[in-house]
C-alpha positions in Angstrom: -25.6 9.6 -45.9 -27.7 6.7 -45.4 -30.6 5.1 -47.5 -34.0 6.7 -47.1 -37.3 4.5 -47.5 -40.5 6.1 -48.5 -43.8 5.3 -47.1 -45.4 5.1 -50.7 -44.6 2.1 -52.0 -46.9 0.4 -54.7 -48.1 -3.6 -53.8 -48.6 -2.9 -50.5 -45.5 -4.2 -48.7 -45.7 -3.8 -45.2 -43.0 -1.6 -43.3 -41.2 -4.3 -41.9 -40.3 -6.2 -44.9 -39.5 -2.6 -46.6 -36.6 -2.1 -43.7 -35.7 -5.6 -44.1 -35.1 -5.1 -48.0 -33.4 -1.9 -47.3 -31.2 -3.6 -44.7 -30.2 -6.0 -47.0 -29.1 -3.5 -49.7 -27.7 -1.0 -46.9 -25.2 -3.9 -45.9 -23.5 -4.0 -49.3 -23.4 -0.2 -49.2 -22.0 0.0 -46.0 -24.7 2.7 -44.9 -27.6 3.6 -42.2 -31.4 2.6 -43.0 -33.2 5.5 -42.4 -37.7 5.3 -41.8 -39.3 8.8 -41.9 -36.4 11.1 -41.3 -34.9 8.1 -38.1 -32.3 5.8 -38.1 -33.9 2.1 -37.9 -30.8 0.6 -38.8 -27.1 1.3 -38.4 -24.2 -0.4 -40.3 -21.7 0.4 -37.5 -23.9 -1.5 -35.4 -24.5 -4.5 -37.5 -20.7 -4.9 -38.7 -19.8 -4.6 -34.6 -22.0 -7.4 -33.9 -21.5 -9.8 -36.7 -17.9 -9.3 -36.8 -17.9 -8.0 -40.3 -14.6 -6.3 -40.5 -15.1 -5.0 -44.4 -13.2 -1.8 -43.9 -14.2 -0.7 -40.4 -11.9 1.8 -39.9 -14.5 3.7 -42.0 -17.5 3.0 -39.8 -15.8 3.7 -36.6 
């Protein structure tokens, strides 16, 4: 499971800054960021890279 964005957002926010707000909240949930039905962003990825070790064995 992995958080889903929508494309209809209200204010006009411009996709990028919609992933990046999602990425930000995915890292706390330990989850994928997910743009029209594709992974954009993966925890597994991120935690490898900036050493976050918070309960790998779960990601791996």
């Amino acid at each position: 499971m992995g958080l889903k964005l929508s494309t209809k957002r209200k204010g006009g926010a411009s996709k990028r800054r919609q992933i990046s707000d999602a990425i930000e909240i995915a890292k706390d949930y330990r989850t994928d960021v997910y743009w029209e039905g594709e992974v954009v962003w993966r925890y597994a990825d991120w935690a490898r890279q900036s050493g976050d070790r918070r309960d790998m064995a779960a990601v791996a």
